[in-house]
PDB file with one MODEL, atoms N, CA, C and O in Angstrom:
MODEL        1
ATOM      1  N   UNK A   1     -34.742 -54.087  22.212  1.00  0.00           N
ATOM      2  CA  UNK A   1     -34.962 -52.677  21.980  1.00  0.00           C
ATOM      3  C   UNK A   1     -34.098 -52.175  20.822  1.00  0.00           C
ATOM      4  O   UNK A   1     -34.535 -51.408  19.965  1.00  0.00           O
ATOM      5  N   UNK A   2     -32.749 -52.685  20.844  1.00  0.00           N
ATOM      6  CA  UNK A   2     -32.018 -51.939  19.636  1.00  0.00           C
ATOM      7  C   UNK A   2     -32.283 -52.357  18.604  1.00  0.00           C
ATOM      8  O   UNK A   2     -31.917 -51.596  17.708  1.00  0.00           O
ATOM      9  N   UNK A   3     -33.017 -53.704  18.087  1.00  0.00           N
ATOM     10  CA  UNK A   3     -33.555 -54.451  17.388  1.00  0.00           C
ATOM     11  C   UNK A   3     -34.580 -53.480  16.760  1.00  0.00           C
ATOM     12  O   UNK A   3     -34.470 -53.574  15.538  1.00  0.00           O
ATOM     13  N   UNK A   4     -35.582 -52.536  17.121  1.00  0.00           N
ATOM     14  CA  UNK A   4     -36.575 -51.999  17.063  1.00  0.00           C
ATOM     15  C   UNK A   4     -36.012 -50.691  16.536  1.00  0.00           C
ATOM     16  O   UNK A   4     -36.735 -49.891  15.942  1.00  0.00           O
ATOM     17  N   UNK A   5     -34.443 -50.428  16.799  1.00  0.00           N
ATOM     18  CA  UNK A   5     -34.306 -49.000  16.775  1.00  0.00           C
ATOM     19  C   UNK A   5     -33.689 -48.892  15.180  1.00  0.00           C
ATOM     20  O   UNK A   5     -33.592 -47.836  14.555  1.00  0.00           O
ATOM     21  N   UNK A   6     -33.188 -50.622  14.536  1.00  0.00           N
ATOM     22  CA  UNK A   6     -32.480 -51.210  13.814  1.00  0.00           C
ATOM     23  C   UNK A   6     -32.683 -50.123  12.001  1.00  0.00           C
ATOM     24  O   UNK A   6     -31.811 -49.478  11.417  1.00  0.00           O
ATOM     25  N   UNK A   7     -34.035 -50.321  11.642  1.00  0.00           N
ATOM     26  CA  UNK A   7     -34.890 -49.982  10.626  1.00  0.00           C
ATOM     27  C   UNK A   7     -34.956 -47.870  10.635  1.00  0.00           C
ATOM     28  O   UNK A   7     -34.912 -47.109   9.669  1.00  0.00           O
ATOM     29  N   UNK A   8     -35.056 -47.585  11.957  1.00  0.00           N
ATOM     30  CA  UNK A   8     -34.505 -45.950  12.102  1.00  0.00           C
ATOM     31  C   UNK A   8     -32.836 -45.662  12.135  1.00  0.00           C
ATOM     32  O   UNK A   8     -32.273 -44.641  11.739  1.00  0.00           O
ATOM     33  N   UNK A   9     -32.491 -46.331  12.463  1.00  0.00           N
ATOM     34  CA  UNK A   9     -30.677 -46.076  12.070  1.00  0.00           C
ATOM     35  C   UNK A   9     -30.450 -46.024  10.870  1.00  0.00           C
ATOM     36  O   UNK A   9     -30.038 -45.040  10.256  1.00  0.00           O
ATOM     37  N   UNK A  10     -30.762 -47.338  10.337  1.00  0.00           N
ATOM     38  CA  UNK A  10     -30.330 -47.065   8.693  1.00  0.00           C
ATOM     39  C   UNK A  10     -31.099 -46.037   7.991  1.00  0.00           C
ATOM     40  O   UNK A  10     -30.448 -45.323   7.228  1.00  0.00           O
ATOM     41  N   UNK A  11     -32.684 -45.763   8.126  1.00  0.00           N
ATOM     42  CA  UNK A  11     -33.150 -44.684   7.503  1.00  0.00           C
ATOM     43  C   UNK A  11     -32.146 -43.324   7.816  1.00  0.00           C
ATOM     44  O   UNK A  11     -31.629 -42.680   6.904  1.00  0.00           O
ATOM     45  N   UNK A  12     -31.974 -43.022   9.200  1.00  0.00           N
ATOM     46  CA  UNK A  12     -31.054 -41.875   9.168  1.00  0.00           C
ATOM     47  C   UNK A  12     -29.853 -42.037   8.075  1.00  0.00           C
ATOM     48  O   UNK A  12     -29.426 -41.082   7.426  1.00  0.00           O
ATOM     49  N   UNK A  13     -29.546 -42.876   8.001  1.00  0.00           N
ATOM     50  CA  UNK A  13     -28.051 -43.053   7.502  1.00  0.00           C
ATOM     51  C   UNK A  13     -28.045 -43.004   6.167  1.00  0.00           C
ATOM     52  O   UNK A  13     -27.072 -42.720   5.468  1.00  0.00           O
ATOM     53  N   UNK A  14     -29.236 -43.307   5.769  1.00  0.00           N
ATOM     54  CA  UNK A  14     -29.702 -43.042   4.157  1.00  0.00           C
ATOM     55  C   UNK A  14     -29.836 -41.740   4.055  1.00  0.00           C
ATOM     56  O   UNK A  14     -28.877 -41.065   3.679  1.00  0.00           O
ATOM     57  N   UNK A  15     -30.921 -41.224   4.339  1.00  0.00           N
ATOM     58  CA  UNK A  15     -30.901 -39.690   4.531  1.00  0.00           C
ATOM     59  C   UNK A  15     -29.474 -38.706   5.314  1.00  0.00           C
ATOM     60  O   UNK A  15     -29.664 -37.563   5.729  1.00  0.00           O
ATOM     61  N   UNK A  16     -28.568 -39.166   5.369  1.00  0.00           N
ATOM     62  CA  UNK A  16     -27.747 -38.664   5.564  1.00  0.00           C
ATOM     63  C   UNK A  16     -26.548 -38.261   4.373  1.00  0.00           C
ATOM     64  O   UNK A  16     -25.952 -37.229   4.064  1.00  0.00           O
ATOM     65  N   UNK A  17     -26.554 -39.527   3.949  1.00  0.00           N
ATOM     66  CA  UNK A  17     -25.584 -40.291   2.577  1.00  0.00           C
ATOM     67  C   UNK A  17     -25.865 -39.775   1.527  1.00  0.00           C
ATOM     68  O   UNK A  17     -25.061 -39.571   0.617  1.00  0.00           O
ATOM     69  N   UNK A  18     -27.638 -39.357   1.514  1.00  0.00           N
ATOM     70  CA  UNK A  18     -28.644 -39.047   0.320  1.00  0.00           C
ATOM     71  C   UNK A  18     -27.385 -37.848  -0.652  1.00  0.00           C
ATOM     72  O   UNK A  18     -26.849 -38.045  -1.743  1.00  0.00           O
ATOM     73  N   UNK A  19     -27.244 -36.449   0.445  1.00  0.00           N
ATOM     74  CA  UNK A  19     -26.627 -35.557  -0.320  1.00  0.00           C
ATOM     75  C   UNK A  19     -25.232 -36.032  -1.381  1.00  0.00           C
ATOM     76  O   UNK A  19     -25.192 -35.865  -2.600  1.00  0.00           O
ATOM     77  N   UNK A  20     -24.028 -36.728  -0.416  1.00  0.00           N
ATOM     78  CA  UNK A  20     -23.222 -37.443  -1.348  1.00  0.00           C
ATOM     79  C   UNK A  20     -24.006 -38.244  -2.466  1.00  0.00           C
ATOM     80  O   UNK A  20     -23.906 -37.739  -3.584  1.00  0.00           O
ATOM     81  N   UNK A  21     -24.611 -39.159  -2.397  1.00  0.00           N
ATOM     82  CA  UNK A  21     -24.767 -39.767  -3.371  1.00  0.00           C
ATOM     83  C   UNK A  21     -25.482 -38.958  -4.327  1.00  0.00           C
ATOM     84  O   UNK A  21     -24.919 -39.298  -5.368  1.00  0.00           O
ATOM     85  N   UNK A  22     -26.376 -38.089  -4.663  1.00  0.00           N
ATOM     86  CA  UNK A  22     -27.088 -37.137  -5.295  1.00  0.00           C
ATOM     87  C   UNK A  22     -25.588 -36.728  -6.189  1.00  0.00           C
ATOM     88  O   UNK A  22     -25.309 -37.068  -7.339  1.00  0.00           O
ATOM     89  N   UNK A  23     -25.005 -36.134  -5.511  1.00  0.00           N
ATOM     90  CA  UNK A  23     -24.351 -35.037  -6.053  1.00  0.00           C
ATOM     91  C   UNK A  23     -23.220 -36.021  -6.819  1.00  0.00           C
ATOM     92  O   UNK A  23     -22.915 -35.481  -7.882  1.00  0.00           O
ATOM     93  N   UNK A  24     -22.435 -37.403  -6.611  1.00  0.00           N
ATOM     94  CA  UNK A  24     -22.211 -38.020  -7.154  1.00  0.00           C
ATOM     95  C   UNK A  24     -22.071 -38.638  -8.468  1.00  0.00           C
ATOM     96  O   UNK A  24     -21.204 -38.919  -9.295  1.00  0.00           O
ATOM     97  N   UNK A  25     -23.920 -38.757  -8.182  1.00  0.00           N
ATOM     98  CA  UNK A  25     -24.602 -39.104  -9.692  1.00  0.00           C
ATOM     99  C   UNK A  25     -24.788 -37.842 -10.171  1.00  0.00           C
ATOM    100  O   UNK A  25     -24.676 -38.034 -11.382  1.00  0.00           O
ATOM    101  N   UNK A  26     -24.977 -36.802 -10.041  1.00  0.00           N
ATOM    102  CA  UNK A  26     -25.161 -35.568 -10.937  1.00  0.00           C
ATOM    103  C   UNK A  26     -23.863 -35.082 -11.560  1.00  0.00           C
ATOM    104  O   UNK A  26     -23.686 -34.525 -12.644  1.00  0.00           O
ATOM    105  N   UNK A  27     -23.131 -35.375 -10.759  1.00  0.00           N
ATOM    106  CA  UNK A  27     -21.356 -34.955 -11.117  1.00  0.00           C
ATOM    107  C   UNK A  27     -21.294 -36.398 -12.782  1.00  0.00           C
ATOM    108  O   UNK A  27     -20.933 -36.061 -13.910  1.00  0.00           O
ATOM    109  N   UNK A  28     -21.617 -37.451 -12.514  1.00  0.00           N
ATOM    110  CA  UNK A  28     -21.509 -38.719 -13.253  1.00  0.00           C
ATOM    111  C   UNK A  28     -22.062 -38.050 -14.609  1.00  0.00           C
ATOM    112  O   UNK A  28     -21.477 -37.495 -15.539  1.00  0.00           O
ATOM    113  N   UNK A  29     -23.514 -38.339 -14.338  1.00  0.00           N
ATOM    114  CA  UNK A  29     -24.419 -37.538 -15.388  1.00  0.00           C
ATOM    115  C   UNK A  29     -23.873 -36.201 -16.651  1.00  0.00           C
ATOM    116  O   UNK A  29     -23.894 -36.015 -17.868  1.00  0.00           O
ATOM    117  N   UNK A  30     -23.517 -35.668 -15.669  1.00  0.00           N
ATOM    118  CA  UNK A  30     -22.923 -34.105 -16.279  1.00  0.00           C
ATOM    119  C   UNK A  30     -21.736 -34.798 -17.273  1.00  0.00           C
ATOM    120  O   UNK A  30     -21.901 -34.839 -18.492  1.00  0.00           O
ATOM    121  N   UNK A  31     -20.428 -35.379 -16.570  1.00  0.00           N
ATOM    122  CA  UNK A  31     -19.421 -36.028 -17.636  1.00  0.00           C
ATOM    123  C   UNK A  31     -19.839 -37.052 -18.694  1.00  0.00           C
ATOM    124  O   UNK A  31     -18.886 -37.444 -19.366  1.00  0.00           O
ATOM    125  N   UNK A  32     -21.106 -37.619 -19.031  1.00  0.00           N
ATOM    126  CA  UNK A  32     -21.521 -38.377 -19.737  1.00  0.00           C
ATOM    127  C   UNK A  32     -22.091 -37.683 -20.504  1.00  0.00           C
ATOM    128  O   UNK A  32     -21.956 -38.006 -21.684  1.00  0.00           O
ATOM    129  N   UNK A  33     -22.947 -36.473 -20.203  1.00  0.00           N
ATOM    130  CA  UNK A  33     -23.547 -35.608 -21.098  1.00  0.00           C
ATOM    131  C   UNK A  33     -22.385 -34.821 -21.695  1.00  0.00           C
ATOM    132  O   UNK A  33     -22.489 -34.461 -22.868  1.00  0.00           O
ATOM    133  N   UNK A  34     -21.269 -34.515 -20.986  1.00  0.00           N
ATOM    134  CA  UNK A  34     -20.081 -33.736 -21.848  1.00  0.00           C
ATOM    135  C   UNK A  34     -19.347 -34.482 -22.999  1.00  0.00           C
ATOM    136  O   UNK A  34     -18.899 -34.034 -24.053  1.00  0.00           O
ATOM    137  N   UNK A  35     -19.351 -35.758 -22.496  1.00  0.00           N
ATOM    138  CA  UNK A  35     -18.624 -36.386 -23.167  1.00  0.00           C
ATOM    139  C   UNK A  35     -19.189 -36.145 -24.897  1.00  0.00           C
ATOM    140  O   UNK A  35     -18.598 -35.688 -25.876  1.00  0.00           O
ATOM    141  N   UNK A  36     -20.746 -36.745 -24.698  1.00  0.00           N
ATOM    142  CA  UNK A  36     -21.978 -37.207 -26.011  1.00  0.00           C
ATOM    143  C   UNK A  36     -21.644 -35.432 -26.773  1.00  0.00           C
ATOM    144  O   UNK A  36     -21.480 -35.142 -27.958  1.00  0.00           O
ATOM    145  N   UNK A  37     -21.641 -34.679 -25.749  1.00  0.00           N
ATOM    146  CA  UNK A  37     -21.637 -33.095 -26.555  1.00  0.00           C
ATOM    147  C   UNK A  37     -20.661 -32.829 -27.653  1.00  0.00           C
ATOM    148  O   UNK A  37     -20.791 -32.288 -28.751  1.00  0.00           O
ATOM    149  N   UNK A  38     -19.041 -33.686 -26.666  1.00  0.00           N
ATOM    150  CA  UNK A  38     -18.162 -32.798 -27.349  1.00  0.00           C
ATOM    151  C   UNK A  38     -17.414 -33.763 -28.547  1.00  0.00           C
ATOM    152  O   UNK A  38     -16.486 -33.380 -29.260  1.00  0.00           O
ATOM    153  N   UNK A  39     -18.320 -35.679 -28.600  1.00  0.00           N
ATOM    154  CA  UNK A  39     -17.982 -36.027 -29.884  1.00  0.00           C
ATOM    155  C   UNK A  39     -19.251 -35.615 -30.917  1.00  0.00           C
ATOM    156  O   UNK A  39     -19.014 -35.829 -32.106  1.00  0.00           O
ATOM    157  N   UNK A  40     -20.334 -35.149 -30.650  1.00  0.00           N
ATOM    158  CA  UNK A  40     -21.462 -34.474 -31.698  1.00  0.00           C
ATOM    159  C   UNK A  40     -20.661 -33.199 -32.284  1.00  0.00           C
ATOM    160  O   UNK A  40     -20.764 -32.792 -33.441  1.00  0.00           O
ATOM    161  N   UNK A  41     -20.028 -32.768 -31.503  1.00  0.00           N
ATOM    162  CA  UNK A  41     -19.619 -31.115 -31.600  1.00  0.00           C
ATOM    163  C   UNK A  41     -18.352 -31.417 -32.812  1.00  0.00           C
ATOM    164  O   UNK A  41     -18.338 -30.678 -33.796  1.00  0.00           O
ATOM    165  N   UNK A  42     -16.960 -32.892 -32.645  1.00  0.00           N
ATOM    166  CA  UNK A  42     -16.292 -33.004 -33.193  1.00  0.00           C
ATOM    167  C   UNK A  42     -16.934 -33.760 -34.748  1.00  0.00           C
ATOM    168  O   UNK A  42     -16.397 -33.557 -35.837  1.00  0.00           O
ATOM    169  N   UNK A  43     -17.914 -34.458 -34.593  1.00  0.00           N
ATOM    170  CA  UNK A  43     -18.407 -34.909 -35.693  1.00  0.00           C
ATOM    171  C   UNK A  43     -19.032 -33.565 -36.846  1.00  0.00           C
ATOM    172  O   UNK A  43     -18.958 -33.438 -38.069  1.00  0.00           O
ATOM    173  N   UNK A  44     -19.598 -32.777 -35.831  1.00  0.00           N
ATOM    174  CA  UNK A  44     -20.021 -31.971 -37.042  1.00  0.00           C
ATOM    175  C   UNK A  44     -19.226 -30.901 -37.581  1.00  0.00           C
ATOM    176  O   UNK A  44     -19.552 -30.125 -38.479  1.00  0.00           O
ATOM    177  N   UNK A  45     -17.790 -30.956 -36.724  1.00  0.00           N
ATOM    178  CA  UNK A  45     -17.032 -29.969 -37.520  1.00  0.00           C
ATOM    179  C   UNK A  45     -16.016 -30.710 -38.617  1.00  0.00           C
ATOM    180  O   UNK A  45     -15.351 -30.168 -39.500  1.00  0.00           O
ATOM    181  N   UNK A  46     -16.127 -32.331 -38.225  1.00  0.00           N
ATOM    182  CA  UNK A  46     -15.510 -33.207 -39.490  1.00  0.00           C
ATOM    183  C   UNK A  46     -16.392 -32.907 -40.661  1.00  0.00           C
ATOM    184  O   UNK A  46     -15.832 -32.537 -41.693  1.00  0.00           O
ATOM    185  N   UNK A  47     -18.005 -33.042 -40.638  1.00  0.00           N
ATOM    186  CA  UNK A  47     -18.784 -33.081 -41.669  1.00  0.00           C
ATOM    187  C   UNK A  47     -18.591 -31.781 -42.330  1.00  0.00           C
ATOM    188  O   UNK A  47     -18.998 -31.680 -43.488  1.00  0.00           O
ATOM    189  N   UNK A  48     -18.072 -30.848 -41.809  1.00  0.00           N
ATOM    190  CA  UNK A  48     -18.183 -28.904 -42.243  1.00  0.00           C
ATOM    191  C   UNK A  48     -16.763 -29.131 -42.667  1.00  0.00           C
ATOM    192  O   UNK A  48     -16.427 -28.149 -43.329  1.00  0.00           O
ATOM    193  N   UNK A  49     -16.015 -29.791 -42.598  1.00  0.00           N
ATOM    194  CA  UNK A  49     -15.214 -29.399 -42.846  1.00  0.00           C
ATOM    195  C   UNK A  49     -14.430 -30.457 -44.110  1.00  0.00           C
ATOM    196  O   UNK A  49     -13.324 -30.257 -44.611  1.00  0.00           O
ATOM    197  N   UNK A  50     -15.115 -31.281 -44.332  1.00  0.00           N
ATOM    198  CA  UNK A  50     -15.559 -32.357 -45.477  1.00  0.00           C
ATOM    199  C   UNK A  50     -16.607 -31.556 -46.534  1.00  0.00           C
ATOM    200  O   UNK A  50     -16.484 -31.502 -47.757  1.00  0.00           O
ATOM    201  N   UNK A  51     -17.228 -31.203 -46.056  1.00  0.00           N
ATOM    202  CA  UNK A  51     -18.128 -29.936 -46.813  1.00  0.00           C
ATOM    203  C   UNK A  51     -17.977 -29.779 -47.727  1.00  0.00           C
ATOM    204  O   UNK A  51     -18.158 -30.273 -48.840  1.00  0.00           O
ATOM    205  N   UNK A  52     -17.226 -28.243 -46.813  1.00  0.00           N
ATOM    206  CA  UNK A  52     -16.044 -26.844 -47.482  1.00  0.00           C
ATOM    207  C   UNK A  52     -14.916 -27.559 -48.352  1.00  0.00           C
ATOM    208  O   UNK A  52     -14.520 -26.817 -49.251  1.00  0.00           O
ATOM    209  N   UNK A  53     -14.140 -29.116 -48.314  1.00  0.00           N
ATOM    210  CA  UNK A  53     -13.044 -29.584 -49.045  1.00  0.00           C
ATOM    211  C   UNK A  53     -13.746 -30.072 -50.955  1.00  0.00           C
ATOM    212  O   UNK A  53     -13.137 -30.168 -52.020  1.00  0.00           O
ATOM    213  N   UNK A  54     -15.534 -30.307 -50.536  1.00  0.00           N
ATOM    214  CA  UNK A  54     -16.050 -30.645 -51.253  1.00  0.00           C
ATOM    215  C   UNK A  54     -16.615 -29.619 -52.239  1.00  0.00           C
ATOM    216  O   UNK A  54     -16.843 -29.901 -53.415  1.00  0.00           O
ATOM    217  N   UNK A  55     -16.788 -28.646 -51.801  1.00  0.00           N
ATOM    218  CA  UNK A  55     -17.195 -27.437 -52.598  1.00  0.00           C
ATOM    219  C   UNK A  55     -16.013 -26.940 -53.378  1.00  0.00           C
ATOM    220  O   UNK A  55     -15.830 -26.870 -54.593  1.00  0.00           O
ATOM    221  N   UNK A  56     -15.039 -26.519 -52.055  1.00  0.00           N
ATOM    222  CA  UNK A  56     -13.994 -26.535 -52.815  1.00  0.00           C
ATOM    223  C   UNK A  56     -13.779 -27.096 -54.312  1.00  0.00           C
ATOM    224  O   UNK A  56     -13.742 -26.534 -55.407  1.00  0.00           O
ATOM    225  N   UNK A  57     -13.688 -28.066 -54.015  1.00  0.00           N
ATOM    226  CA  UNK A  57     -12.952 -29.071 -55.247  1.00  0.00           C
ATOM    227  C   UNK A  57     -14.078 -29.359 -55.934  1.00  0.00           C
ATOM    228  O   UNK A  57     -13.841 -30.284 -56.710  1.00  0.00           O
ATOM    229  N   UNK A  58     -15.330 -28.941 -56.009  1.00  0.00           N
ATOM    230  CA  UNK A  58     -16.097 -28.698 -57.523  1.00  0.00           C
ATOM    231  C   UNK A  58     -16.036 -27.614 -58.045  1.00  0.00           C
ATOM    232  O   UNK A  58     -16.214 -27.597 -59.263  1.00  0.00           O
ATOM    233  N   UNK A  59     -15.755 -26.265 -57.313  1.00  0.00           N
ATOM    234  CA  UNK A  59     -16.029 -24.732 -57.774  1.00  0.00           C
ATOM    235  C   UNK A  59     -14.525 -24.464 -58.918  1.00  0.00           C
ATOM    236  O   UNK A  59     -14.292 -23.588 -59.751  1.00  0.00           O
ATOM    237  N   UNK A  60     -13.798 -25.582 -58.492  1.00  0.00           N
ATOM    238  CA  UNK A  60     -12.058 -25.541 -59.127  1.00  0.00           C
ATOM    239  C   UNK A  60     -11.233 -24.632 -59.152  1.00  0.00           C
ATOM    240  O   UNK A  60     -11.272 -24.541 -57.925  1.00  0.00           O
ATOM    241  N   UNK A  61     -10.602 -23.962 -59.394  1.00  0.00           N
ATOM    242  CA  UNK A  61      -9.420 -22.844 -58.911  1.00  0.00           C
ATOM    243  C   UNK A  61     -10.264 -21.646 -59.049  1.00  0.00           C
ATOM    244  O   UNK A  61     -11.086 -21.414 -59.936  1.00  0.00           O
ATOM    245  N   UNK A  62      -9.851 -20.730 -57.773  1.00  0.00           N
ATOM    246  CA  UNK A  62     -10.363 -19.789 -57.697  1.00  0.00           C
ATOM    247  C   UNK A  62     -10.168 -18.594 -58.002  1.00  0.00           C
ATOM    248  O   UNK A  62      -9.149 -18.033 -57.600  1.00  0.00           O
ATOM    249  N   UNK A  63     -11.366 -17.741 -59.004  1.00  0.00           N
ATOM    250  CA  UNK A  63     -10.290 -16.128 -59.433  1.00  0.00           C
ATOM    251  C   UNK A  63     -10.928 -15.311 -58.649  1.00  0.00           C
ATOM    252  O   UNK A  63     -12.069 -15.463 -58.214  1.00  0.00           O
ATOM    253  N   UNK A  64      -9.930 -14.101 -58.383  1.00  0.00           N
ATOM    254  CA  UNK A  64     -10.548 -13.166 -57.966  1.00  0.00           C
ATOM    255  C   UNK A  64     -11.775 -12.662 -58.002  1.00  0.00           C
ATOM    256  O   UNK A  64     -12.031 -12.349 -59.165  1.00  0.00           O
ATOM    257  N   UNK A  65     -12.791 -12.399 -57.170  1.00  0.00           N
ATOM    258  CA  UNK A  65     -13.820 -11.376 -57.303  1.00  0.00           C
ATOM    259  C   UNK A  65     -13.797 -10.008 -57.954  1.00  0.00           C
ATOM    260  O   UNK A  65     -13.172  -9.142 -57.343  1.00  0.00           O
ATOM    261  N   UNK A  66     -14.392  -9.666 -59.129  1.00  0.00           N
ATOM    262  CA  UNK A  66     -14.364  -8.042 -59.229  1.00  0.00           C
ATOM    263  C   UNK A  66     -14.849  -7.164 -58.205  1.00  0.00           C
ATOM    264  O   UNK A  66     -15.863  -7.400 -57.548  1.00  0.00           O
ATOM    265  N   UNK A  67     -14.087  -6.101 -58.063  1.00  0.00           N
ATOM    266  CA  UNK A  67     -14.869  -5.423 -57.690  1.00  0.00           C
ATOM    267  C   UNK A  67     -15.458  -4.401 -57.830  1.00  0.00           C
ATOM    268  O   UNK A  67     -14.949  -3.453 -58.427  1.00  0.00           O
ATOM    269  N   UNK A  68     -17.137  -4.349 -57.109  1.00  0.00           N
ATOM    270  CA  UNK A  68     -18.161  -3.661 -57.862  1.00  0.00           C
ATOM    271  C   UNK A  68     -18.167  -2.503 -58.198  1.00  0.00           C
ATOM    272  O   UNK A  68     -18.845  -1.879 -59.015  1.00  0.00           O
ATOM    273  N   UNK A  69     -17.084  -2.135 -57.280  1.00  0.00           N
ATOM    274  CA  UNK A  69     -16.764  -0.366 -57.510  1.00  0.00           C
ATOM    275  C   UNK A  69     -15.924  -0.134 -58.892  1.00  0.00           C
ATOM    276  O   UNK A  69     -15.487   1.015 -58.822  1.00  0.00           O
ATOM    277  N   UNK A  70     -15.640  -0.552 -59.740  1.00  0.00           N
ATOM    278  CA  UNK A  70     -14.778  -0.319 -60.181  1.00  0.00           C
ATOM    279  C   UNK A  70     -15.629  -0.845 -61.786  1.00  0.00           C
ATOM    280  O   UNK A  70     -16.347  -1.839 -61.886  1.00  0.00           O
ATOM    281  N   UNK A  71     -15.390  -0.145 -62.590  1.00  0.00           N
ATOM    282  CA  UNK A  71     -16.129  -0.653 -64.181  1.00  0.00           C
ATOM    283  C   UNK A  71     -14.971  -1.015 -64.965  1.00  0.00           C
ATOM    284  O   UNK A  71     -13.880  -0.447 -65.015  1.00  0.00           O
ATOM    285  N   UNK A  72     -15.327  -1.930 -65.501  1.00  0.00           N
ATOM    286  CA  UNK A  72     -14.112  -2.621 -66.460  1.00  0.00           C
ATOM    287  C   UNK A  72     -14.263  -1.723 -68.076  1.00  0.00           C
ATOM    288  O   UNK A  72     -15.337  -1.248 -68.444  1.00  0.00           O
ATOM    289  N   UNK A  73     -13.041  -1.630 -68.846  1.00  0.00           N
ATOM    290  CA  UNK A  73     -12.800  -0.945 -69.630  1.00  0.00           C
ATOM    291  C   UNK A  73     -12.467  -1.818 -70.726  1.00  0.00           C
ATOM    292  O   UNK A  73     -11.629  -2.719 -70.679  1.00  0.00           O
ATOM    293  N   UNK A  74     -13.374  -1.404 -71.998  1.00  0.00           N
ATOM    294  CA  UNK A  74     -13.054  -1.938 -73.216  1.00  0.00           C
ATOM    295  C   UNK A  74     -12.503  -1.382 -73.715  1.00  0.00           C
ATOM    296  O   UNK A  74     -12.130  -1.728 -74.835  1.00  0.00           O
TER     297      UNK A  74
ENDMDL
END
């Protein structure tokens, strides 16, 4: 008889476990997806910021802006 009951025990016990393990792997998931985010996130502020060093250093020293309010005098 317990032989018979063998195949419903463990189903309970699966369906029991189900919630831990779910939430487990979703907890897993989530830190793997944070991880991929926050070296995309550091890569593209290396590339912006490789950029801006690059613009920089073609535009070459920088002068002031006039400004528009103001008319220059010959």
């Amino acid at each position: 008889m317990i032989s018979t009951l063998r195949p419903l025990l463990r189903l309970g016990q699966a369906i029991s476990e189900w919630p831990v393990a779910s939430q487990q792997a979703a907890r897993r998931n989530a830190m793997v997806a944070l991880t991929a985010c926050a070296h995309r996130r550091a890569e593209r502020e290396d590339v912006a910021s490789y950029l801006a060093e690059r613009a920089a250093a073609r535009s070459g020293p920088s002068r002031p802006a006039a400004d528009p309010g103001v008319a220059a005098h010959a």
